[in-house]
TORTI-426282 format. One line per 10 residues: number of its first residue (from 1); their letters; for each residue z, x, y of N, C-alpha, C. Coordinates in steps of 0.2 Angstrom, whole numbers, padded with zeros to 4 digits, m for minus. Layout:
REM TORTI-426282
NUM = A = Z:X:Y:Z:X:Y:Z:X:Y | ...
END
This chain:
REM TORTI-426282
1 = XXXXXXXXXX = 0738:0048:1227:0743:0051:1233:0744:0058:1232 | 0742:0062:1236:0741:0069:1235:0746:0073:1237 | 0750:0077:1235:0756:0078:1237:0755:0086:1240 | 0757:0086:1247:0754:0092:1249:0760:0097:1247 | 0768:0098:1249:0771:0101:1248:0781:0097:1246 | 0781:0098:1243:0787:0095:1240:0792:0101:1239 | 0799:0098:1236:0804:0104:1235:0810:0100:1233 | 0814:0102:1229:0820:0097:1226:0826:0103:1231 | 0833:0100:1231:0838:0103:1234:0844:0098:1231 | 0849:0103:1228:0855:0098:1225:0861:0099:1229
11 = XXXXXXXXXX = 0863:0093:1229:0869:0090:1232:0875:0090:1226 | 0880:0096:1228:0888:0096:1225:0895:0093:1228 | 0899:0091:1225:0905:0092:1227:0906:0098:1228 | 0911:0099:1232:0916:0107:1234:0920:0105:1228 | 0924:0113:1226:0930:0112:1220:0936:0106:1224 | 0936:0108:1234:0943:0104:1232:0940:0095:1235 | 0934:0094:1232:0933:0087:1234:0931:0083:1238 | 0932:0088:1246:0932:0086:1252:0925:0085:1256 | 0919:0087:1254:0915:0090:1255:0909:0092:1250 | 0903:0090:1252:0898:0091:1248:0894:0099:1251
21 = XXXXXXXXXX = 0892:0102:1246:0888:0109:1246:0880:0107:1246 | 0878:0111:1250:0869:0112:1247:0871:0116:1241 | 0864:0116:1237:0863:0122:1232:0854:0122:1234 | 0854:0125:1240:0844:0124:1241:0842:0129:1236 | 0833:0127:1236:0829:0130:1233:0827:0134:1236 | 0823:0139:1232:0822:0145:1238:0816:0144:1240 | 0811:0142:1238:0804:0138:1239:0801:0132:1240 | 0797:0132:1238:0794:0122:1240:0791:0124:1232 | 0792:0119:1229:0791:0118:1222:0780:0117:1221 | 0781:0122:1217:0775:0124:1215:0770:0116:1214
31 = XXXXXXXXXX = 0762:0119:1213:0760:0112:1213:0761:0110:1206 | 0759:0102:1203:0761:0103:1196:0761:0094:1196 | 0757:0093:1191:0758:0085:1187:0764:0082:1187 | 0768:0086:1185:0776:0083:1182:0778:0081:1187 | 0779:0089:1197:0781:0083:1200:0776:0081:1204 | 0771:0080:1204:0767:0073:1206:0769:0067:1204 | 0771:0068:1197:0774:0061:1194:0781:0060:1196 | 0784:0063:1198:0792:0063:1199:0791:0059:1208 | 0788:0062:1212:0785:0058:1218:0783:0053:1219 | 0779:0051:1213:0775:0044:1213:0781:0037:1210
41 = XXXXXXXXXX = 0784:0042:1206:0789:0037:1203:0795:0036:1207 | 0796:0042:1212:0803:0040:1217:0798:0035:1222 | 0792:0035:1224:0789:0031:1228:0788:0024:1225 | 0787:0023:1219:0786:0016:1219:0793:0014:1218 | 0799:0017:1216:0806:0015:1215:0809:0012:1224 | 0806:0015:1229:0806:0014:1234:0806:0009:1239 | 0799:0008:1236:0793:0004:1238:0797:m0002:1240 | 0797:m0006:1235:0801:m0014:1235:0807:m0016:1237 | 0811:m0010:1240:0819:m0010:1240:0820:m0014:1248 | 0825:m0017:1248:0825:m0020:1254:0827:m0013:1260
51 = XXXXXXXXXX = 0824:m0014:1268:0823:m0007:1270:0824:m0010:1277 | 0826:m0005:1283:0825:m0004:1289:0821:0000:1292 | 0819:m0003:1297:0812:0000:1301:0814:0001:1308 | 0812:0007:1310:0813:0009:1316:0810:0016:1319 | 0812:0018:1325:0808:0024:1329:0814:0029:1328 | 0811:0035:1330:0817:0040:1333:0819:0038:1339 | 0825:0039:1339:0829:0036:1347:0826:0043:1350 | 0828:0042:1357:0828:0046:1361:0835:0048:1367 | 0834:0053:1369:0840:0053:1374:0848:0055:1369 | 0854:0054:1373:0858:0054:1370:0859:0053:1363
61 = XXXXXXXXXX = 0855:0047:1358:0855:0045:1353:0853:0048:1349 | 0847:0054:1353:0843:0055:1348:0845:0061:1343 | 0841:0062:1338:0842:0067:1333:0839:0075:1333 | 0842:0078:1330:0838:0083:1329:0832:0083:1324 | 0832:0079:1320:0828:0079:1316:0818:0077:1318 | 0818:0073:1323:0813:0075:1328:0810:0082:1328 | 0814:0086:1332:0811:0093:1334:0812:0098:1327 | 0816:0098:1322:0813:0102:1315:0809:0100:1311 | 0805:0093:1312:0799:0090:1310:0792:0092:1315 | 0794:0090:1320:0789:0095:1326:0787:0103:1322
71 = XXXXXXXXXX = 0793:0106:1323:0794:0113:1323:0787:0114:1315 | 0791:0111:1312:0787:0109:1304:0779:0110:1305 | 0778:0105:1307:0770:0101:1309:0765:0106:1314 | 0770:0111:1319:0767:0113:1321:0765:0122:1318 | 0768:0120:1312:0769:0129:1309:0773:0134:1311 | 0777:0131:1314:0782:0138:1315:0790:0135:1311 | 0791:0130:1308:0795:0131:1302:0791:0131:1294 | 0794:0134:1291:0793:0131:1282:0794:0127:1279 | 0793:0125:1274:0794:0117:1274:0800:0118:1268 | 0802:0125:1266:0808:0126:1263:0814:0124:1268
81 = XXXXXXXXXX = 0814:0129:1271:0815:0130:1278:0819:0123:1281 | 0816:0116:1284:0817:0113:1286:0821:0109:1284 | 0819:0107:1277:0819:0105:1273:0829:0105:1270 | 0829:0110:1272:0836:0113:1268:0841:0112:1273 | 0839:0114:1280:0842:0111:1285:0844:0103:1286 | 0840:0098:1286:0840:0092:1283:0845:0091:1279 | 0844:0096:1272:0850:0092:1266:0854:0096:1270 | 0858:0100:1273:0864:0101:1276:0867:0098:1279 | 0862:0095:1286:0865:0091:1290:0867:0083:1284 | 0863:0081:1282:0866:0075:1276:0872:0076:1272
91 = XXXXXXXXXX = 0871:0084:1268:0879:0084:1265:0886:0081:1272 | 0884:0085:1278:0890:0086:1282:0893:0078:1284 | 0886:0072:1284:0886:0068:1285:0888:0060:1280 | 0887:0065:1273:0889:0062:1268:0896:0063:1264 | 0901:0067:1268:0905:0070:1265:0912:0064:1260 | 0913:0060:1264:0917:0053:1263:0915:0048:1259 | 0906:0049:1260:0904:0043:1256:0901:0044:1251 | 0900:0050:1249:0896:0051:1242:0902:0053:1238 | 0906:0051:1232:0910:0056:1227:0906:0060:1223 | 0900:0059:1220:0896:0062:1216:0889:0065:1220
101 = XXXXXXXXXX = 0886:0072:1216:0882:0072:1219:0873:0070:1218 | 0869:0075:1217:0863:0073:1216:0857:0077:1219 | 0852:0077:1217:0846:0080:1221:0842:0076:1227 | 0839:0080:1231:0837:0077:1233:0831:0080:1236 | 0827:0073:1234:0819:0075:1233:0815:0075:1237 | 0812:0080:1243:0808:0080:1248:0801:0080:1246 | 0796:0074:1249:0788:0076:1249:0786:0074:1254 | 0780:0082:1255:0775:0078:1260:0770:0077:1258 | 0767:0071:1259:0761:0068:1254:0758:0063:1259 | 0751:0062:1256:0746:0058:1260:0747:0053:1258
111 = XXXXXXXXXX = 0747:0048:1258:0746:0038:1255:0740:0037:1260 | 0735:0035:1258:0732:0032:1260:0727:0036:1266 | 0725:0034:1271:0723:0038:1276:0729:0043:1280 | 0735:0041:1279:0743:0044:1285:0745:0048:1279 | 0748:0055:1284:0753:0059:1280:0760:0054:1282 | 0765:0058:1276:0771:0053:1278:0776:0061:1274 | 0783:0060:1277:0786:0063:1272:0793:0059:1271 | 0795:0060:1266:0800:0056:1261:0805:0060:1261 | 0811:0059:1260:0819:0061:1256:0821:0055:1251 | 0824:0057:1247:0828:0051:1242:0831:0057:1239
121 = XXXXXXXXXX = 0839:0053:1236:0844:0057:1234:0843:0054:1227 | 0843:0057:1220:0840:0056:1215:0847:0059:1210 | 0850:0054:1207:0856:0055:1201:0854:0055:1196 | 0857:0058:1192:0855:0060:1183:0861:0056:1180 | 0857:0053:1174:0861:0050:1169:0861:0054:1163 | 0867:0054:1158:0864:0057:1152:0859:0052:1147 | 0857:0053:1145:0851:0051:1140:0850:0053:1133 | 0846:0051:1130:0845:0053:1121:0838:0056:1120 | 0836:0062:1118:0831:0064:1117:0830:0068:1111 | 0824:0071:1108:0822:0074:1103:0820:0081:1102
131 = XXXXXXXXXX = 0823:0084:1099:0821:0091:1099:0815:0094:1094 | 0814:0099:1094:0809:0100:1092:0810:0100:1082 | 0816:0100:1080:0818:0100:1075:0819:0092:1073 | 0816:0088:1074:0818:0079:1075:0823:0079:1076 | 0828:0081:1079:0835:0078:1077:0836:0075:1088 | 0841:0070:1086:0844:0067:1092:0847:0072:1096 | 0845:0074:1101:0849:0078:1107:0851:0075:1113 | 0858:0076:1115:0860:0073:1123:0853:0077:1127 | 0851:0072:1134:0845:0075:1137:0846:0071:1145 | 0845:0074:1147:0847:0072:1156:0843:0069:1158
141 = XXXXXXXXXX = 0842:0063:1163:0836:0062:1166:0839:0057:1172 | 0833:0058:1177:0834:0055:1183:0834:0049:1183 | 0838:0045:1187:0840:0037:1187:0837:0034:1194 | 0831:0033:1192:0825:0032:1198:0830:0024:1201 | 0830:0019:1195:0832:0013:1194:0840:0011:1201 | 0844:0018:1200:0850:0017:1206:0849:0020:1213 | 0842:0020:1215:0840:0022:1219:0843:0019:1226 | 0849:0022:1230:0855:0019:1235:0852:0025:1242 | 0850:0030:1242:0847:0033:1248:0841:0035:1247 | 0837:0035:1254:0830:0036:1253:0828:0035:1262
151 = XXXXXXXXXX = 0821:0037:1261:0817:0036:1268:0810:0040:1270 | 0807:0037:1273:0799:0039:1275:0799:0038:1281 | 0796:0044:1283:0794:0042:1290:0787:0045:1291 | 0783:0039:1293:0775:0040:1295:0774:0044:1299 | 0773:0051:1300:0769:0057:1302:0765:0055:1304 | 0757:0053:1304:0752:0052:1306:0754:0045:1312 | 0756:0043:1310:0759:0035:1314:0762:0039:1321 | 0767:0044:1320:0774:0046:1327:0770:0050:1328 | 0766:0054:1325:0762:0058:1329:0754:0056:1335 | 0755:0050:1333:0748:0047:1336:0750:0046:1343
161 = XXXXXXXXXX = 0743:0043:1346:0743:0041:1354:0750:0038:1357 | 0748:0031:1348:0751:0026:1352:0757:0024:1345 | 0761:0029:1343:0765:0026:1339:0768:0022:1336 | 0771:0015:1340:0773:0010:1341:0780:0011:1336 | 0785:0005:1334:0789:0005:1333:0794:0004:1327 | 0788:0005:1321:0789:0005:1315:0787:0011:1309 | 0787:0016:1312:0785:0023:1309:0791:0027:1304 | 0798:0022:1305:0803:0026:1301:0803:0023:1296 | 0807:0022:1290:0809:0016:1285:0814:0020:1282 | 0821:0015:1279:0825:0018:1276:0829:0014:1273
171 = XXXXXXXXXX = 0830:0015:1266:0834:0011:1262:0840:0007:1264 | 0841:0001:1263:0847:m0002:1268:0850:m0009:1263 | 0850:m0007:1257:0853:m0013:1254:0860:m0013:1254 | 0864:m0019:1252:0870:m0020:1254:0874:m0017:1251 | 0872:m0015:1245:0877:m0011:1240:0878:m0002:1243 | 0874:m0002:1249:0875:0005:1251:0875:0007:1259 | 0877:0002:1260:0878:0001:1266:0881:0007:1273 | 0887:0011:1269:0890:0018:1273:0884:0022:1272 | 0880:0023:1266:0874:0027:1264:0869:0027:1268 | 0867:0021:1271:0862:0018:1275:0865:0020:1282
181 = XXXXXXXXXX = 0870:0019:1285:0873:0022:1290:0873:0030:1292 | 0874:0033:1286:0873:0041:1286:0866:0041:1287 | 0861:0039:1283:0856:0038:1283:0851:0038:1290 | 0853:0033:1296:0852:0031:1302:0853:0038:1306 | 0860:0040:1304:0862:0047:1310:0859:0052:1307 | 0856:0053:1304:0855:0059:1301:0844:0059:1304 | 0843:0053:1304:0835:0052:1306:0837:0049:1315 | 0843:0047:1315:0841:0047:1324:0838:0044:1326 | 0839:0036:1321:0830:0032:1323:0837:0026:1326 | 0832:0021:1328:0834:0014:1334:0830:0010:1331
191 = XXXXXXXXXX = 0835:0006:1325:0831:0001:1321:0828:m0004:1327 | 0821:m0008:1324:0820:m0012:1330:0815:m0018:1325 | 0815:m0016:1319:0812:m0021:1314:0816:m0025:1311 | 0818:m0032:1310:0821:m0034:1305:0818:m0039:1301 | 0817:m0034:1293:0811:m0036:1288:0814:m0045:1287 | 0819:m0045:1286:0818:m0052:1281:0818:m0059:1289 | 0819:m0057:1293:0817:m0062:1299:0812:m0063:1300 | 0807:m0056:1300:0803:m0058:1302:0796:m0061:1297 | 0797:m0059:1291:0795:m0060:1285:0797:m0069:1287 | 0802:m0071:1288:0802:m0078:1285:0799:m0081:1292
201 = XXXXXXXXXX = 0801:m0077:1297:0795:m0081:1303:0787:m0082:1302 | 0783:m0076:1299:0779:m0077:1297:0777:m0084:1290 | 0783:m0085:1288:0781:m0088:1282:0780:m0096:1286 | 0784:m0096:1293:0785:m0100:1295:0779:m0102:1296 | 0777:m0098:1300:0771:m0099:1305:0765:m0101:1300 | 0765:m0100:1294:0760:m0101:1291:0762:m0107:1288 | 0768:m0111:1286:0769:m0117:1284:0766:m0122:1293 | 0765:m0119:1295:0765:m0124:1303:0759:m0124:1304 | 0754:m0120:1302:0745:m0118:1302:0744:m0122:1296 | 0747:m0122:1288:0745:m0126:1284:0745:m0136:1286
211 = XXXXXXXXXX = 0750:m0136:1287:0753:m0143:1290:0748:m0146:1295 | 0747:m0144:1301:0741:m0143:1307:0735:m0144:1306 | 0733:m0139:1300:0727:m0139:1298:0724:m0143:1295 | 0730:m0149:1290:0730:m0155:1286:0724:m0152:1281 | 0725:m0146:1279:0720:m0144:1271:0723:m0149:1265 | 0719:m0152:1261:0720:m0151:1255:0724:m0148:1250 | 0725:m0152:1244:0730:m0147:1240:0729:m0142:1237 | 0720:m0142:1237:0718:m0135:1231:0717:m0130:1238 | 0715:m0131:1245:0715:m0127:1250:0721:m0124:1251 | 0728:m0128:1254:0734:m0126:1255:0736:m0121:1248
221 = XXXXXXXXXX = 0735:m0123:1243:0738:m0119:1236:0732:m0112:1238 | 0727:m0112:1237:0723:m0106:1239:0725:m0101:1245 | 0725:m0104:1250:0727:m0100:1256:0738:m0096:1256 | 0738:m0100:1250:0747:m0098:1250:0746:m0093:1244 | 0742:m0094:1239:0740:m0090:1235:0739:m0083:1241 | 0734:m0082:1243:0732:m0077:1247:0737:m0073:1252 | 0742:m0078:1254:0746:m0075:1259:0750:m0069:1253 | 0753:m0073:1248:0757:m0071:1243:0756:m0066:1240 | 0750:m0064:1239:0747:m0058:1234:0743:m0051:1236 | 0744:m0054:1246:0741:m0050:1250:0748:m0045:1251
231 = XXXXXXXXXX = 0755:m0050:1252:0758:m0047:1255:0764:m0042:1249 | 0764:m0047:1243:0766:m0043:1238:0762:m0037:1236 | 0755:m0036:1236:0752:m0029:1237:0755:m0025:1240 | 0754:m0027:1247:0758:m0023:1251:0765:m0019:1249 | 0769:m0023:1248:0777:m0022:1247:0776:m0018:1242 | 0771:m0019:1236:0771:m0011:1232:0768:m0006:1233 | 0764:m0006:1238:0763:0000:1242:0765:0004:1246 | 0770:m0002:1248:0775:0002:1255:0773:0002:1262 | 0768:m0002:1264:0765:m0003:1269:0767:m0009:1271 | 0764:m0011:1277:0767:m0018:1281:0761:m0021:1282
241 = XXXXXXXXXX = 0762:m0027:1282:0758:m0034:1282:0755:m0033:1292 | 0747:m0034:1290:0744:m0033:1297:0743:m0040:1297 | 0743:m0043:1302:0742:m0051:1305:0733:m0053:1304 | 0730:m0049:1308:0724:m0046:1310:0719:m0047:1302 | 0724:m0043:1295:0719:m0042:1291:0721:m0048:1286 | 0728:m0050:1288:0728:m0055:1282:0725:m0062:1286 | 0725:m0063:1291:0720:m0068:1295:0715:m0070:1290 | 0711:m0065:1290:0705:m0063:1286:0707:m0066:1279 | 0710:m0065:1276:0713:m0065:1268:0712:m0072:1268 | 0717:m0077:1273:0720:m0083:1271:0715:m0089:1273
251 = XXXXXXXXXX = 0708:m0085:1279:0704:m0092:1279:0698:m0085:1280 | 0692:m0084:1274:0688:m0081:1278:0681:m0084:1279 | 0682:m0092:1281:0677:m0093:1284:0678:m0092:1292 | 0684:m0094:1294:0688:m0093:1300:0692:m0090:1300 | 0691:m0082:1301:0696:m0077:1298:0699:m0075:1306 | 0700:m0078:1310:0704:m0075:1318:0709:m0083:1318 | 0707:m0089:1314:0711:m0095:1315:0718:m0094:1316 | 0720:m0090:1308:0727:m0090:1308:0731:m0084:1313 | 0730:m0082:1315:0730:m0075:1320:0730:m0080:1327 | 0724:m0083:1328:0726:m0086:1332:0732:m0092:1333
261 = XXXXXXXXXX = 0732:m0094:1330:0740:m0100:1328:0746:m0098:1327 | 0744:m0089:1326:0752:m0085:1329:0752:m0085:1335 | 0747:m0083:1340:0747:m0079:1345:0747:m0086:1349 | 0744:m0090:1347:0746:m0096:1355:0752:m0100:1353 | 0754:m0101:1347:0762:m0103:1347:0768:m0098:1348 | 0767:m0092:1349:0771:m0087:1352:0775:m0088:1349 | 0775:m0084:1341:0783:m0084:1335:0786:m0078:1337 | 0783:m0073:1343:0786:m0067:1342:0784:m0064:1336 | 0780:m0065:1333:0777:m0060:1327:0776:m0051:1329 | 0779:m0046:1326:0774:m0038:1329:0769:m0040:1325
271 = XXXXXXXXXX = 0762:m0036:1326:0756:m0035:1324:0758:m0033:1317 | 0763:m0030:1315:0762:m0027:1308:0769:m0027:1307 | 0771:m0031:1298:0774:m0034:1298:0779:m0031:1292 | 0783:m0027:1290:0786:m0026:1285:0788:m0031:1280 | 0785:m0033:1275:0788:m0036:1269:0794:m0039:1265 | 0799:m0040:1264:0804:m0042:1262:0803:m0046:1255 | 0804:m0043:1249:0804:m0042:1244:0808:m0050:1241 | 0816:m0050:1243:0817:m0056:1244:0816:m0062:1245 | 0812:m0062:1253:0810:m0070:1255:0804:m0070:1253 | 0799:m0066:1252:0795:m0066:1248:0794:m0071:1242
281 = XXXXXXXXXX = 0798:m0069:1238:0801:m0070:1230:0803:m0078:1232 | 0806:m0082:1237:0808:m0089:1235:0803:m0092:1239 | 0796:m0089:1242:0793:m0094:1244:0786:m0096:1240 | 0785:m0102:1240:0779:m0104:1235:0778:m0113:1238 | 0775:m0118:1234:0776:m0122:1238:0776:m0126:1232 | 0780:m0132:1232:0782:m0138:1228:0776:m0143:1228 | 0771:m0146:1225:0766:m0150:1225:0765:m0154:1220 | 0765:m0161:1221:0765:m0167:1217:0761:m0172:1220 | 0757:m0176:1214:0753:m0182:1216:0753:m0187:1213 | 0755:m0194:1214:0754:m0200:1209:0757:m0206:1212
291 = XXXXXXXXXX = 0752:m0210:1210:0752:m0218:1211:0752:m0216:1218 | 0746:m0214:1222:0743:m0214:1228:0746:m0211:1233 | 0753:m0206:1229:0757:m0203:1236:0754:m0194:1233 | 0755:m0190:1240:0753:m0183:1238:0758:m0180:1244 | 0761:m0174:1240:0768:m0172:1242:0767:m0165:1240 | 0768:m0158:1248:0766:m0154:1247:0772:m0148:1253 | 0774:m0147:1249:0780:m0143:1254:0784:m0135:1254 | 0785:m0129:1255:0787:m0123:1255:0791:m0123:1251 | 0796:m0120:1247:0801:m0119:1244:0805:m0117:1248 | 0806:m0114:1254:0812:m0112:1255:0814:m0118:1261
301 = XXXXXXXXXX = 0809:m0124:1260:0813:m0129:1266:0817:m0134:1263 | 0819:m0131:1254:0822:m0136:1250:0829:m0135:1252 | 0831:m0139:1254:0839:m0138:1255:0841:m0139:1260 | 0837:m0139:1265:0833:m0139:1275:0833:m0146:1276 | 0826:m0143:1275:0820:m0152:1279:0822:m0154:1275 | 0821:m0152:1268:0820:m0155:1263:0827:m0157:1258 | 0826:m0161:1254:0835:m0163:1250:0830:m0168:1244 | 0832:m0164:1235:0832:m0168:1230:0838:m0170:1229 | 0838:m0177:1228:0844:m0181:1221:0839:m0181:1217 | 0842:m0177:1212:0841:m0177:1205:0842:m0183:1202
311 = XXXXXXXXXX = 0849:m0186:1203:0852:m0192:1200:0847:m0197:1199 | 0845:m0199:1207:0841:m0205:1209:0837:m0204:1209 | 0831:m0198:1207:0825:m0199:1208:0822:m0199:1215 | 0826:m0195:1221:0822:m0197:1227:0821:m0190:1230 | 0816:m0189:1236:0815:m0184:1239:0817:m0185:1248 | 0822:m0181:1250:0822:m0184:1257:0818:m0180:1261 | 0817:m0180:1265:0813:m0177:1270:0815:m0178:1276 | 0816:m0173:1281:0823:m0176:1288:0819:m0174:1294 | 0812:m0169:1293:0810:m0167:1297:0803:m0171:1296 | 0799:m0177:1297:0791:m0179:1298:0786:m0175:1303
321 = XXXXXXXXXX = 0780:m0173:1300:0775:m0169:1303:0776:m0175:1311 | 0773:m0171:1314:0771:m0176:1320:0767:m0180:1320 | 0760:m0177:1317:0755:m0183:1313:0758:m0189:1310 | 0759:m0189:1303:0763:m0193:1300:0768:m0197:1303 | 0770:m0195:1308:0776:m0200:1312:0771:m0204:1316 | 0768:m0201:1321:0764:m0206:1324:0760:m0212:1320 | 0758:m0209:1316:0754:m0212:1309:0760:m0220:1310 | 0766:m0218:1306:0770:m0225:1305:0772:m0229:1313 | 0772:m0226:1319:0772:m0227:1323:0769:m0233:1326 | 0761:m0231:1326:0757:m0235:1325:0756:m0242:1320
331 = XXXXX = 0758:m0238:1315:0758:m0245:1308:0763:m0249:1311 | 0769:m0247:1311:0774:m0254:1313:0774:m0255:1319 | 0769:m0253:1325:0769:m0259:1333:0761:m0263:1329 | 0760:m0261:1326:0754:m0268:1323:0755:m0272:1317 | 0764:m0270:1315:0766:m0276:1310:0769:m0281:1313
END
């Protein structure tokens, strides 16, 4: 991930409380390993974290932060420059909700084939460290792990033809909720993704392709395998789930099947799908065989379709494939 130009800015309280100050840098931070590393590790800290997707608004809503990114990209600001404007409008934006302050770490960096650039607000812990005489010394260090504001937005993506409508992304977990707020006005975007809906409609969709397709156990466990590992890859990368490519992933002897069984059952899927880390994590599938029964079902339908008594030893089941219905349908007009 090559980092074309970066630069830290710290965020103060004012003496009387009210109000947070910049302290900008006069420069854009020299090139240099340490923060390469410091970028790479605010980005995988990132990566995972539950997020909001969306475009720049336009019109009355929109922002200014469009046109001093323009202005950026076209050369006729500095990436100091903008950059600093940015942390100003945030202190002004952050004044009630931040008690404490922090830096805050701008890159613009390549991932992949797209430029993207990032902000994240970075707080220091005290810490225990070593000096050159072995002895224990207090030692500062950034606290990647409480990472509560942040954001990317894909440059090569809002800059293209055809942009579409997930080129923003921004930190939005519940524990920071006013942050994420500040967060929204300060980028001027119109959220229009929502990660874990649409995540679980996809997971949807693919329990309904597996079912349909009446695969076996080592084939359904394979193709869940693949969906799982494809899309977890992704989340750590911080990219979104293409339909298109995990199509390919989850059958590639008929790699347009499952692509096709979104698109003609019309789940409302977007082409590209942002991750959710959470639904993610609870889905897997429950599978048992014996004394001639074989029992295969999603994790996240336990509670749903699905219902264990532990007590009793029983599995209900409330919602029957249509297959299988018909199946007993049949059996009992010829008993």
């Amino acid at each position: 991930m090559p980092v074309l130009q970066s630069i830290v800015h710290r965020l103060e309280p004012h003496s009387d409380n009210d109000r947070l100050v910049v302290k900008p840098a006069a420069t854009a931070h020299p090139e240099s390993t340490v923060m390469s590393e410091l970028v790479a590790a605010v980005s995988d800290a990132y990566n995972p974290k539950p997020k909001g997707w969306g475009a720049f608004a336009e019109g009355e809503s929109a922002s200014p932060l469009a046109g001093w990114l323009s202005a950026y990209l076209d050369g006729q600001r500095d990436f100091a420059d903008i950059t600093r404007t940015i942390a100003e409008r945030l202190a002004g934006l952050l004044e009630d909700r931040l008690s404490v302050g922090g830096y805050l770490v701008f890159d613009h960096s390549r991932r992949g084939e797209a430029e993207s650039l990032s902000l994240a607000l970075v707080q220091q812990r005290q810490g225990i460290g070593i000096d050159d005489a072995h002895q224990a010394v207090p030692a500062a260090q950034l606290n990647l792990g409480q990472l509560t504001l942040a954001a990317r937005i894909n440059l090569s993506q809002w800059r293209s033809d055809s942009p579409g409508a997930q080129y923003v992304s921004f930190l939005k977990d519940r524990g920071g909720k006013k942050l994420a707020e500040s967060l929204v006005e300060l980028l001027g975007v119109e959220e229009s993704i929502d990660a874990p809906s649409e995540t679980r409609t996809l997971l949807k969709a693919f329990s309904d392709y597996v079912e349909q397709g009446d695969f076996d156990e080592d084939a359904s466990r394979e193709k869940t395998d693949a969906l799982v590992d494809y899309a977890s890859e992704q989340l750590s990368r911080g990219e979104p789930i293409t339909l298109d490519e995990l199509s390919t992933l989850v059958d590639e002897q008929q790699p347009k099947a499952f692509y096709e069984h979104i698109r003609h059952a019309d789940y409302g899927l977007s082409e590209e799908i942002p991750p959710d880390k959470r639904t993610l994590s609870q889905f897997r599938r429950f599978t048992g065989r014996a004394a001639g029964v074989s029992i295969s079902f999603d994790s996240h339908l336990l509670g749903s379709s699905v219902e264990y008594d532990e007590s009793r030893e029983r599995l209900i089941i409330k919602t029957l494939p249509s297959q299988l219905r018909e199946q007993l349908k049949q059996r009992q007009k010829g008993t």
